[in-house]
C-alpha positions as CSV (number, residue, x, y, z in Angstrom):
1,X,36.3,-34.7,-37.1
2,X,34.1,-32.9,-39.4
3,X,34.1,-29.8,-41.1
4,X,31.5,-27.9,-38.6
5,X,33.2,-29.4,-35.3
6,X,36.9,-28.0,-36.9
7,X,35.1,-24.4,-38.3
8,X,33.6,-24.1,-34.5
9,X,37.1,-25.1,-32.6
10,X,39.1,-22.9,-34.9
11,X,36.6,-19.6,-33.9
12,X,37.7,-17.6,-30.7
13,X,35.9,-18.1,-27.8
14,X,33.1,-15.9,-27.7
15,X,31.6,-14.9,-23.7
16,X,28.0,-15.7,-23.4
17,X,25.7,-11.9,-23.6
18,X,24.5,-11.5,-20.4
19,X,21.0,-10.1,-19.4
20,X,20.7,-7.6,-16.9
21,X,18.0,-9.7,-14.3
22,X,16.1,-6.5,-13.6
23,X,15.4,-5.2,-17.3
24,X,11.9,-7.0,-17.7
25,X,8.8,-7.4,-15.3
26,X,6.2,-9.8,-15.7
27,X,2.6,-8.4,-15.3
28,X,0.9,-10.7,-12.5
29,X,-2.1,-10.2,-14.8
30,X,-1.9,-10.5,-18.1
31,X,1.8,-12.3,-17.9
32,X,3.1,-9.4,-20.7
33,X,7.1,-8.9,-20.2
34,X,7.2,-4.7,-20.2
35,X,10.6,-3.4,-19.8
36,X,11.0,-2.3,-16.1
37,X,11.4,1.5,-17.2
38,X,8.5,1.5,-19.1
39,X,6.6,0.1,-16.2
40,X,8.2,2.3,-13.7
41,X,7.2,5.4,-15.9
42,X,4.0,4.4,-16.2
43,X,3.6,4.7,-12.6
44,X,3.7,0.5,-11.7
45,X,1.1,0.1,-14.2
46,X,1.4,-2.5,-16.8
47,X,0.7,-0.7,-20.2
48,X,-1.3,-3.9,-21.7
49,X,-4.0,-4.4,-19.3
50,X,-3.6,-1.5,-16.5
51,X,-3.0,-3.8,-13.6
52,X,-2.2,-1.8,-11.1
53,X,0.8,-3.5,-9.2
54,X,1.8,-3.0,-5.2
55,X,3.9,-0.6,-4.8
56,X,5.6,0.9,-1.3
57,X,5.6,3.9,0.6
58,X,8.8,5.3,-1.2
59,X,7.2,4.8,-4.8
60,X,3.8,6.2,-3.1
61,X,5.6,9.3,-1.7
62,X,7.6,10.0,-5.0
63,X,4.5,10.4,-7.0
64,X,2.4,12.5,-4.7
65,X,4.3,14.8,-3.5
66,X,5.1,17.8,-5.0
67,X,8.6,18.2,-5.6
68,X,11.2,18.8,-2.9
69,X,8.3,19.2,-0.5
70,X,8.5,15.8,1.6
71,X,9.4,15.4,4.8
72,X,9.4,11.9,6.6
73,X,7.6,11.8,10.0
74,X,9.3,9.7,12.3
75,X,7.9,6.4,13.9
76,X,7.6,5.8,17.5
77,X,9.4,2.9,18.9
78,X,7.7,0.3,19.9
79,X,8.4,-3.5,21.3
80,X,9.5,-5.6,19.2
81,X,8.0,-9.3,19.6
82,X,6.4,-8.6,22.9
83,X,4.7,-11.8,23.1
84,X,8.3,-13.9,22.4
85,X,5.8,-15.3,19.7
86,X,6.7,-18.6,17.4
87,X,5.4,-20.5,14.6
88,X,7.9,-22.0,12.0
89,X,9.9,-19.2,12.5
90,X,10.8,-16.9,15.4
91,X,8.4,-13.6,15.2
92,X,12.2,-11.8,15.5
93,X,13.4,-13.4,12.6
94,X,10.2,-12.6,10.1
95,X,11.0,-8.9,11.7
96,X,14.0,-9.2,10.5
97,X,13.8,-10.6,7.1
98,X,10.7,-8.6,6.0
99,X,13.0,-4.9,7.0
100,X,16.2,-6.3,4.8
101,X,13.8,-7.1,1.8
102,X,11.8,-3.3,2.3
103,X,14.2,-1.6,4.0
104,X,11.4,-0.3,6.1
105,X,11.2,-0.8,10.1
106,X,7.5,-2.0,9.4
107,X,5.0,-2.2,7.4
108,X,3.5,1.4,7.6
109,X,5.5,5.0,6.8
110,X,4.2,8.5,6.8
111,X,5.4,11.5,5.5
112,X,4.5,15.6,5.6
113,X,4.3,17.4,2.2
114,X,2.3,19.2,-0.4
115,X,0.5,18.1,-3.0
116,X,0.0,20.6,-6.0
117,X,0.7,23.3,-3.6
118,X,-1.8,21.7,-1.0
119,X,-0.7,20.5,2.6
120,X,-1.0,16.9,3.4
121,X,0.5,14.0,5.9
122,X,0.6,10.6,3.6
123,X,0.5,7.3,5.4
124,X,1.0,4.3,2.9
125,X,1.0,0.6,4.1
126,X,3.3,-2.0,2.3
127,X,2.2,-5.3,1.3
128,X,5.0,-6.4,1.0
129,X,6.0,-6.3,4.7
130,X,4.2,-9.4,5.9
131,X,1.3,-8.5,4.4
132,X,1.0,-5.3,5.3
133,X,0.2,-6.3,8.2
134,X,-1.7,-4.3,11.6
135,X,0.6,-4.8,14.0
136,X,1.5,-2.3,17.5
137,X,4.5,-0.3,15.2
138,X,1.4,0.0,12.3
139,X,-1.2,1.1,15.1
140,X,1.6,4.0,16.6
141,X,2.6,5.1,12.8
142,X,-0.8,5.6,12.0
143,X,-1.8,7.5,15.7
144,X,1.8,9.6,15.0
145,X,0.4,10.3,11.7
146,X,-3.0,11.3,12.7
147,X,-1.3,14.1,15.4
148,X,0.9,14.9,12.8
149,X,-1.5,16.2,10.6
150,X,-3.7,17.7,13.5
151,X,-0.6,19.4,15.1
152,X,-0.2,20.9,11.2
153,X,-3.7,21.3,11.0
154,X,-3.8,19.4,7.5
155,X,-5.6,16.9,5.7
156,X,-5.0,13.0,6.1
157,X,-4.3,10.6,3.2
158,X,-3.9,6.9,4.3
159,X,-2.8,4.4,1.8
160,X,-3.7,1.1,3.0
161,X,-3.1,-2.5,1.8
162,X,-3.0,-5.3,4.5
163,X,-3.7,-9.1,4.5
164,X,-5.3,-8.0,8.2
165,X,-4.2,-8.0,12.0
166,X,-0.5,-9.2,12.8
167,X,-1.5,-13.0,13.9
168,X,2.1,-12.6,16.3
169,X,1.5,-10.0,18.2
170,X,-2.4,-11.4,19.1
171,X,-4.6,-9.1,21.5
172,X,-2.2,-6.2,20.8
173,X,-2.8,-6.1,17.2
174,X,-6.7,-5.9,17.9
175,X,-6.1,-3.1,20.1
176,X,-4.7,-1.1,16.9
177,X,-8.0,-1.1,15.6
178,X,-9.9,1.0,18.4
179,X,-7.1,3.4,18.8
180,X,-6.5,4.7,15.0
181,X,-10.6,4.8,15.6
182,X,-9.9,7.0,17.8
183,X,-7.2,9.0,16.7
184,X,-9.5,9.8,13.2
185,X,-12.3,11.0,15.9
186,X,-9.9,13.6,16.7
187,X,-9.7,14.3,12.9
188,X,-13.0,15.4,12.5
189,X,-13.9,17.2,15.8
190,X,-10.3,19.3,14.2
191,X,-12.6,19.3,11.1
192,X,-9.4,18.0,9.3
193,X,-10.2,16.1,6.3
194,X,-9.4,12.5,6.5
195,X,-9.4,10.5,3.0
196,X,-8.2,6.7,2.1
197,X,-7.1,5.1,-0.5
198,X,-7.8,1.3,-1.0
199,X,-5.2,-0.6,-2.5
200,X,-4.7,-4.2,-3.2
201,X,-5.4,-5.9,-0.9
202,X,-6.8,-4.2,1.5
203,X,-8.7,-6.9,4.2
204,X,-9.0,-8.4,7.7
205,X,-9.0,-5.8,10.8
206,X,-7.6,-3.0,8.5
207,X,-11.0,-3.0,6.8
208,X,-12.8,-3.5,10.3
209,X,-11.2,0.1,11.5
210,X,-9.5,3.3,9.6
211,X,-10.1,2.0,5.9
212,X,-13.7,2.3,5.8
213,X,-13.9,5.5,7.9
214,X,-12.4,7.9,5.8
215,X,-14.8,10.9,4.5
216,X,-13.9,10.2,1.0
217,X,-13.3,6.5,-0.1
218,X,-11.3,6.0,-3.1
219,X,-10.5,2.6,-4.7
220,X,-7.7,1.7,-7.1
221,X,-8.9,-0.3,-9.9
222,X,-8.9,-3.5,-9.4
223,X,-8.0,-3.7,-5.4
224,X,-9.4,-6.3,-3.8
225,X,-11.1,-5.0,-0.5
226,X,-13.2,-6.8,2.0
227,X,-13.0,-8.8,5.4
228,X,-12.9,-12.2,5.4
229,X,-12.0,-14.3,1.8
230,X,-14.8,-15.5,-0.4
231,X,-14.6,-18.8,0.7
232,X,-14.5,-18.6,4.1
233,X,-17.8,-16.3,3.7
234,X,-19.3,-19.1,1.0
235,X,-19.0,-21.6,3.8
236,X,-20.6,-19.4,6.5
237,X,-23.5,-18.0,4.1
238,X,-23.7,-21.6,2.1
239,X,-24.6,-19.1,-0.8
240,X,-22.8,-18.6,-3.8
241,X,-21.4,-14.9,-4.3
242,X,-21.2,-12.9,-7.5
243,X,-18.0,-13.1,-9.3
244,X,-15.6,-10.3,-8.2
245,X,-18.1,-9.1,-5.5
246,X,-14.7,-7.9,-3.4
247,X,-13.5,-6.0,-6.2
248,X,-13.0,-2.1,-6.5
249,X,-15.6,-1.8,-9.6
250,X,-18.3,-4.1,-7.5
251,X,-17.9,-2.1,-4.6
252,X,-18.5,1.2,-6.1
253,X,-21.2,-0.2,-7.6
254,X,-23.0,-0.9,-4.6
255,X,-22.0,2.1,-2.7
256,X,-19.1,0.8,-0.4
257,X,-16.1,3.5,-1.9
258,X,-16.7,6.9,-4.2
259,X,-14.9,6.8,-6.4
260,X,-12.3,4.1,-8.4
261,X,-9.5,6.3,-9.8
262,X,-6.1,5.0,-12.0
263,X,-3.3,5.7,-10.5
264,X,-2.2,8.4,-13.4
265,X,-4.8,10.4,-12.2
266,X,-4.8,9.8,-8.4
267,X,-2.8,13.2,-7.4
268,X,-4.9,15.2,-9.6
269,X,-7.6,13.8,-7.7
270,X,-6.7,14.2,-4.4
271,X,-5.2,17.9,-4.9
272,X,-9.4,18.4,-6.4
273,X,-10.6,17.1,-2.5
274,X,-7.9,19.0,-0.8
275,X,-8.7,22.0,-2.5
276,X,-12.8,21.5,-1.7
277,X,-11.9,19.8,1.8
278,X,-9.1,21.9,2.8
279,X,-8.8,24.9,1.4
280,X,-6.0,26.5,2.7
281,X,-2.2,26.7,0.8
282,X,0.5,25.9,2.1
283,X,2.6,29.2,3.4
């Protein structure tokens, strides 16, 4: 035996340092480990290049709202798989995974608060509940939103980020789009302000309806917004289209948002529009 295999047996046994799972995140941009708190207190922006990361309603609500002022606004119920739809998977089943990996019922919440002092329902979409996306529960939590802020007589903020219409629930996820069309018409014959906030990504039947009809566009930097994807629209056009021509920066280049804002600055922002769009404090 030699002298390192005798020194090593005759040590105690020493336990192997464990590392907590959750104490680094790894930008999906520049591939930069940032300690989670760091990128949680930097509002779910990654200090080395700014990427501005997905982040859900509860993180959305927590930074806008003023605090102690927010009030969830409860969703309607609505029919859950109402085609009895299947791919790979039962539709129940996706349902089912996607609301233990949120906790959220579906993909869009809302909530009632102030925002420096200024009255405001919030709607935010999650991405991360299949895609974000627009299915019947979407559609009602976006009309109950829309009432919401007209029975309050407040401004409207919707958040949204979708991969598009909910493929399961077919013809009824196109009907969504007329009827939050309808519900913002109500909005402005209230003369309640309606603003949106395109995150990434925002696409598909999302961008077809109530997040290009707000009266103030605002991007996040970065956000990919648009309808169909580059290559789909390469193979219809047979052109070849400008690199990042779906980006934030493109679009408010060419007049399609008004404004990109960081997300350090995005309540300051928004309590500036309320105050020239909705003047009015809350009591």
């Amino acid at each position: 035996m030699s002298w390192l295999n005798r020194v090593r047996n005759a040590m105690p046994f020493i336990a192997k340092r464990e590392t907590a799972d959750n104490l680094w995140h790894k930008c999906k941009s520049c591939q930069a480990l940032v300690f989670v708190k760091e990128w949680e207190e930097n509002l779910h922006v990654c200090p080395r290049c700014e990427h501005h990361d997905r982040i859900g309603a509860k993180a959305r609500f927590g930074q806008l709202f003023d605090s102690g002022s927010v009030a969830a606004i409860a969703m309607p119920k609505v029919p859950e798989d109402p085609l009895k739809f299947r791919d790979s998977k039962k539709y129940a089943d996706r349902l089912k995974a996607a609301r233990t990996q949120t906790g959220d019922p579906d993909a869009m919440q809302a909530a009632y608060g102030t925002i420096e002092g200024r009255q405001a329902v919030v709607a935010v979409q999650d991405f991360a509940f299949m895609g974000g996306s627009m299915g019947v529960a979407v559609g009602e939590a976006f009309v109950a939103a829309a009432e919401e802020a007209l029975r309050r007589k407040c401004a409207f903020i919707a958040f949204t980020a979708a991969g598009g219409a909910r493929m399961q629930e077919g013809i009824l996820s196109l009907m969504q789009m007329p009827r939050t069309t309808v519900a913002i018409q109500r909005l402005r014959r209230a003369k309640l302000p309606y603003i949106v906030v395109l995150t990434d990504p925002t696409t598909g039947g999302v961008t077809a309806s109530y997040a290009m009809l707000g009266d103030v566009q605002i991007a996040e930097p970065g956000a990919l917004i648009g309808f169909a994807g580059q290559r789909v629209i390469e193979q219809t056009i047979r052109e070849k289209l400008p690199e990042g021509f779906q980006r934030a920066e493109y679009l408010l280049d060419h007049g399609m948002v008004d404004m990109v804002v960081e997300r350090k600055d995005l309540r300051a922002t928004l309590s500036r529009l309320l105050t020239y769009l909705a003047p009015a404090k809350a009591a």
